[in-house]
N, C-alpha and C positions, 0 to 999 in steps of 0.2 A: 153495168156495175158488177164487177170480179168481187167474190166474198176473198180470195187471196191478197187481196188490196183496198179492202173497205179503210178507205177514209175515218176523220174522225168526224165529220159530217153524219154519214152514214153508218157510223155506231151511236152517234149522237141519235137520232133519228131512229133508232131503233131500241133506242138506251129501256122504254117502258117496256117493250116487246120483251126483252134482253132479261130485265128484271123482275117480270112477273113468270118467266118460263127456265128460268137458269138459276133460279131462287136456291132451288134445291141444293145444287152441286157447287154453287158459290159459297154457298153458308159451308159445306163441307170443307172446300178448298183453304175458307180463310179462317177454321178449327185447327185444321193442318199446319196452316202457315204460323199460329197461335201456339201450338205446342213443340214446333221443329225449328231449329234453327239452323239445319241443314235442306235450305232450299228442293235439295234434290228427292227430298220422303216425300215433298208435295206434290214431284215434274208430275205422275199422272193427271191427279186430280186437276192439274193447271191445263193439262193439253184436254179434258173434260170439258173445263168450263168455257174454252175457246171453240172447243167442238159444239159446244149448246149455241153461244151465238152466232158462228157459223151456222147452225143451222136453223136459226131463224130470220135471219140476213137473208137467208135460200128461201125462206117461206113467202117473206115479205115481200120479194121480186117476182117469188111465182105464181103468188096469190093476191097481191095487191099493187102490182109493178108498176102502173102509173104512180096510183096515190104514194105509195114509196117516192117515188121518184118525186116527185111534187113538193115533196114534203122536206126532201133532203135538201132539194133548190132554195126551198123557203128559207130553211134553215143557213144555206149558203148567202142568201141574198139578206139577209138581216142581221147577219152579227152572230147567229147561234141562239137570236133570244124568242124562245117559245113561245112566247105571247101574242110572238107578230105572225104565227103560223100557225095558229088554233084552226081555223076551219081548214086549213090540209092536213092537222093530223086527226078532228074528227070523219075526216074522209077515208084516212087511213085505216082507223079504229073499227069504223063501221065497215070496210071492204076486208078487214084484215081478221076482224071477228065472224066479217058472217059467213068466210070460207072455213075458218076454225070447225065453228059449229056444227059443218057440213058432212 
């Protein structure tokens, strides 16, 4: 799985990852987009916040890369709907945080 062609699976899939660690620079990006309406005052901040999930798309394959992977399948093999792939993403969670804390 290439983060230069992460699917929407695989951003889906990593979407709480994504939103508890890019928090920051999101909230930034879309203050920017909120007071400019020349797209182009925001390009940094925007190639930021694809840098943040980029590089937790990187973490999650190198820290958790089965359960990743597991979880994306799930997510492919059901429609996209979460509920039917709880115990692969608390595998995720628990693989993906206890490298975190490391």
């Amino acid at each position: 799985m290439s983060t230069e062609s992460a699917s929407g699976s695989v951003l889906l899939g990593a979407n709480s990852f994504i939103a508890q660690r890019c928090s920051g620079i999101n909230a930034q990006f879309m203050k920017c987009k909120a007071q400019n309406s020349d797209p182009a005052k925001c390009a940094d901040l925007a190639k930021d916040v694809t840098d943040c999930a980029a590089g937790v798309i990187d973490f999650l394959q190198k820290t958790a890369g089965p359960q990743f992977e597991n979880y994306v399948t799930c997510l492919n093999n059901n429609n996209q709907e979460f509920k039917a792939c709880r115990a692969e993403f608390s595998a995720l969670n628990e693989a993906a945080n206890g490298k975190a804390s490391q």
